[in-house]
LUMMIVEX-302070 format. One record per atom (N, C-alpha, C): x negated, y, z negated; residue in one letter. Coordinates in steps of 0.1 Angstrom, whole numbers, plus 5000, padded with zeros to 4 digits. Example, Ala and Ser with C-alpha at 12.3 -4.5 7.8 and 13.67 -1.06 7.14 Angstrom:
residues 2
486849434922A
487749554922A
486849674922A
487249784929S
486349894929S
487150004921S
***
This chain:
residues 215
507478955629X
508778965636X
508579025650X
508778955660X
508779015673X
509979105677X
510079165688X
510779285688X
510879285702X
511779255711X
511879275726X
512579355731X
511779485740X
511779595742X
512779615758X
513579655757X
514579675776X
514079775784X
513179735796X
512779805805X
513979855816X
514479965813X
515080005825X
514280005839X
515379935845X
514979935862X
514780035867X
513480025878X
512980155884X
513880255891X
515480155896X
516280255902X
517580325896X
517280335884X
518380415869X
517380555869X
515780535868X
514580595863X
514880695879X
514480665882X
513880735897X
515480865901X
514880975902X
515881065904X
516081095925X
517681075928X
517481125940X
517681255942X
516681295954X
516181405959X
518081515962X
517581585962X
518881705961X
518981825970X
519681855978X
519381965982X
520482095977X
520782075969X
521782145961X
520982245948X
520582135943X
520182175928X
518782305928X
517982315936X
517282425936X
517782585940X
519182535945X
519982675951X
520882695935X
520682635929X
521582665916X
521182755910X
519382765911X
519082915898X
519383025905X
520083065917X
520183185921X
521683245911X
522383125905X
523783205899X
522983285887X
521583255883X
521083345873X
520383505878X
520283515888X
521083625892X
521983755889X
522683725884X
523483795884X
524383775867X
523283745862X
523483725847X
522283805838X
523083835828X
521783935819X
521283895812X
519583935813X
518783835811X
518783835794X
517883745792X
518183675779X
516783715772X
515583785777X
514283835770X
514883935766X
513783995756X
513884165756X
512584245755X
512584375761X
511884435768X
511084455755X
510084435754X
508984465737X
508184545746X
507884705738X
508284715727X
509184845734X
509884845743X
510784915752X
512384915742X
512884815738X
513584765731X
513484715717X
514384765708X
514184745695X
514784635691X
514184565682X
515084495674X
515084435660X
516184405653X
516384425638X
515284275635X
514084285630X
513584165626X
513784155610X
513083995610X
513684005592X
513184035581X
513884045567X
512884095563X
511784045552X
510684115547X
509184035544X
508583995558X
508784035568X
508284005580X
506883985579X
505883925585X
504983925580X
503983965592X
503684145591X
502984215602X
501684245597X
501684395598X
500084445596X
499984435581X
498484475579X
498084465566X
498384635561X
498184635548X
497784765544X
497084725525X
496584845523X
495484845516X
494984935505X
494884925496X
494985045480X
493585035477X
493085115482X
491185115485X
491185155469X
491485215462X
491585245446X
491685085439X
492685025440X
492584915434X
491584765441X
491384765450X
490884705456X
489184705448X
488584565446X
487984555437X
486684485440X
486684455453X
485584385463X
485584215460X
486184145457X
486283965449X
485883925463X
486283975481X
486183845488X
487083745488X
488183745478X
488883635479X
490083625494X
489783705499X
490383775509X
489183695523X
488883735517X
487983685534X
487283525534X
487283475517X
486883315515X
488183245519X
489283295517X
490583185526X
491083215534X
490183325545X
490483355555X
490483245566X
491383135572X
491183005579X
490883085591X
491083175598X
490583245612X
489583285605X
488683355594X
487383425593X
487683585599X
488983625599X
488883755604X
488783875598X
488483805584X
488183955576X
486383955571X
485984065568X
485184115566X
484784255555X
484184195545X
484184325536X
483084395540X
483484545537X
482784655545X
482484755534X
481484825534X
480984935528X
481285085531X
481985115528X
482485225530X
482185375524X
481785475531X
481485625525X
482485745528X
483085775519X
484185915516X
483886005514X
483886125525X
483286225519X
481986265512X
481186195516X
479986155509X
479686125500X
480386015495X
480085925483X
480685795488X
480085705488X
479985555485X
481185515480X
481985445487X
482785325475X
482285245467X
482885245452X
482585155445X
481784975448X
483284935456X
483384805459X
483584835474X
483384715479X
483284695493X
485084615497X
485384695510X
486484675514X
487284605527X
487984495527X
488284405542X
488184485550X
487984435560X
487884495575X
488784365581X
489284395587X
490384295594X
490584305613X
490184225617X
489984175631X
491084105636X
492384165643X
493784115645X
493484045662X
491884045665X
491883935678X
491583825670X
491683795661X
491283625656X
492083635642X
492883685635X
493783725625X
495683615630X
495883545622X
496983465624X
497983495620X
497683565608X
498883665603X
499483545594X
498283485582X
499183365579X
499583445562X
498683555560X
498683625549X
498583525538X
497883475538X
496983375528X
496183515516X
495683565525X
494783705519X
495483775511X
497383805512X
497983885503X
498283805490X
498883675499X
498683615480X
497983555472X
496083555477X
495183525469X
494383645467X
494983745466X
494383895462X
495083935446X
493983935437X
494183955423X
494484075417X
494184195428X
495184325419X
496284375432X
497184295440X
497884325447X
497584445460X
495884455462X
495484595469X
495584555480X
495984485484X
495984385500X
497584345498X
498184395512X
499684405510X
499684395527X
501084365528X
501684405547X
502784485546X
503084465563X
504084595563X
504484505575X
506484515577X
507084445587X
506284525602X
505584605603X
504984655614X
504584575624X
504384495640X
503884445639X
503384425652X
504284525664X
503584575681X
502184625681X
501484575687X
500284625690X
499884625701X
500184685716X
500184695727X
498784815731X
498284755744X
497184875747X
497084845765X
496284915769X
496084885784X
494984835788X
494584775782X
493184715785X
491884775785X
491784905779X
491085005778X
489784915770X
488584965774X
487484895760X
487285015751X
487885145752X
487985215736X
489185135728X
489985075739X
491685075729X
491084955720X
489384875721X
489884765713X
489984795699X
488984895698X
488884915682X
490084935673X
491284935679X
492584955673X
492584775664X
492084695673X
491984555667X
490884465655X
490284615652X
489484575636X
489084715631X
490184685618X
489884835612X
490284765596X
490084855593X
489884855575X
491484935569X
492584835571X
493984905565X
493885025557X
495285105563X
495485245552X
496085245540X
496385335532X
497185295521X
498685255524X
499085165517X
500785135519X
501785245523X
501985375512X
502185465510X
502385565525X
501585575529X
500685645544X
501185535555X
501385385554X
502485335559X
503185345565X
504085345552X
505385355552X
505885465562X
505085555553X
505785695553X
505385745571X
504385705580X
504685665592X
505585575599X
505985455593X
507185405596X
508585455597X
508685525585X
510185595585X
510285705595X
509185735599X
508985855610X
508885835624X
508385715622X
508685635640X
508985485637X
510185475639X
510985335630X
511185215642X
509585235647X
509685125662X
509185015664X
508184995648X
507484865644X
506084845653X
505384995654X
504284975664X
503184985656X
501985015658X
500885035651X
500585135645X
499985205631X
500485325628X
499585425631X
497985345641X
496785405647X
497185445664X
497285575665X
496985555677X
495385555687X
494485565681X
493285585684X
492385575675X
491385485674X
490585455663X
488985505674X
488185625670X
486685635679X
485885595667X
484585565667X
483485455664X
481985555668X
481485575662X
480185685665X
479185605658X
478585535669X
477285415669X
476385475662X
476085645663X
474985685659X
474885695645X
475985785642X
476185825624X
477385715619X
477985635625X
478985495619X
479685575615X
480285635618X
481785725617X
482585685621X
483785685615X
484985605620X
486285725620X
486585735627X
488085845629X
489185765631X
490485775623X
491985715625X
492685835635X
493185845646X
494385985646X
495085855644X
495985865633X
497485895626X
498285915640X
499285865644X
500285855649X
501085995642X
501286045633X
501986175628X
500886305630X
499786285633X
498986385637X
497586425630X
497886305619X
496786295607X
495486255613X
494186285610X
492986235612X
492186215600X
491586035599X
491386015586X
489685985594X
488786015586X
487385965587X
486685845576X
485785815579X
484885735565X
483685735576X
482585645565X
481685595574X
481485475571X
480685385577X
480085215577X
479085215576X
478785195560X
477385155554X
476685045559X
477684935556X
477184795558X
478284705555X
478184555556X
478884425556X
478384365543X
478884305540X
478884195530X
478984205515X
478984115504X
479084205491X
478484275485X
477384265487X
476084305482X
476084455488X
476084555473X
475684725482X
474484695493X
474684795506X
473784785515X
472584895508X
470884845508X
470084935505X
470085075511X
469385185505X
469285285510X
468285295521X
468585405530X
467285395544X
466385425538X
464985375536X
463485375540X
463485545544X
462385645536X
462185745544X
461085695551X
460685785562X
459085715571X
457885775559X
456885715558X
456085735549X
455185825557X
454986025548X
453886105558X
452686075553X
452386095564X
451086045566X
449986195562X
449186225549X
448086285544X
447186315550X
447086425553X
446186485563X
444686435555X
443786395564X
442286375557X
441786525553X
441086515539X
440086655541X
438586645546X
438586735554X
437086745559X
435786715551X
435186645553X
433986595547X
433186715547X
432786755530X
431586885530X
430186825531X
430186975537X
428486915539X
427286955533X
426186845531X
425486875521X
424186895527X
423587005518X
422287055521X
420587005520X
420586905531X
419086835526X
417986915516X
417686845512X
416386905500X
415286935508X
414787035510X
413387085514X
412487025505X
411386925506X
410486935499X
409287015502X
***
């Protein structure tokens, strides 16, 4: 079945030139504007919003299932040390420069230890300390919240995360004044080995010496 298609004529198509119409956007001007100032300005978002993560390092059980349907790859399970002892299992680390926020991760997590929070500003000034605010290992829900109801502005609930290359120490200051530490053993699921001491080295004993035979 053929089908004959109506070409409008090039002079319906073709717009004439105007000298009016570019003087029109000045009546916006004097109209109020239609953005809003984030995160200067609040606003009621909805709810189940789907923002930051948070995380129940107790229940959390190391599976990976979290980081194998991760379609960005922005999580990472991490090994973590408290106070000088080892976690059990190894825990997401979460990278919000490649993170979609599709939370795939909250509902293929089998004891619910991977959760969000409508939270979801994360502003900085281009600082290269501020990036570390952009991959960190979520706090408890709980610790949250309970930052949220205290500054109810939907911002990040870190305000400074430092990183100590030498000893892999990680410091949160808490936005309420709190300072949380751990350290970073290692990546992947597998516990990371313990360090190698250097092997000392045995001093030789002096060769005694023997008394030729007089014949």
């Amino acid at each position: 079945m053929e089908v004959d298609f109506k070409v409008a004529p090039e002079e319906k198509i073709r717009k004439k030139p105007s000298f009016i119409k570019p003087w029109m956007g000045l009546k916006y001007l004097f109209k109020k504007p239609v953005t809003i100032k984030i995160p200067y300005e609040r606003v009621q978002i909805a709810k189940d919003y789907r923002g930051f993560h948070t995380l129940d390092w107790k229940k959390c059980v190391g599976c990976n299932f979290c980081g194998q349907i991760c379609p960005a790859r922005a999580i990472e399970m991490t090994w973590i040390e408290v106070d000088g002892k080892m976690e059990k299992r190894p825990h997401p680390k979460i990278d919000y420069g490649r993170c979609t926020f599709c939370e795939f991760c909250v509902d293929v997590c089998p004891t619910g230890a991977l959760d969000f929070i409508e939270n979801y500003i994360l502003t900085t000034e281009w600082k290269d300390e501020e990036l570390e605010l952009f991959d960190w290992v979520p706090i408890h829900p709980d610790k949250f919240r309970e930052i949220s109801e205290k500054f109810p502005d939907y911002r990040f609930p870190v305000e400074k995360i430092k990183f100590n290359n030498e000893t892999k120490e990680v410091t949160y200051y808490l936005r309420d004044g709190e300072v949380m530490k751990f350290k970073i053993l290692g990546y992947g699921i597998r516990p990371p080995k313990p360090p190698t001491k250097p092997a000392q080295k045995v001093a030789a004993k002096p060769a005694e010496k023997t008394e030729e035979k007089k014949e």
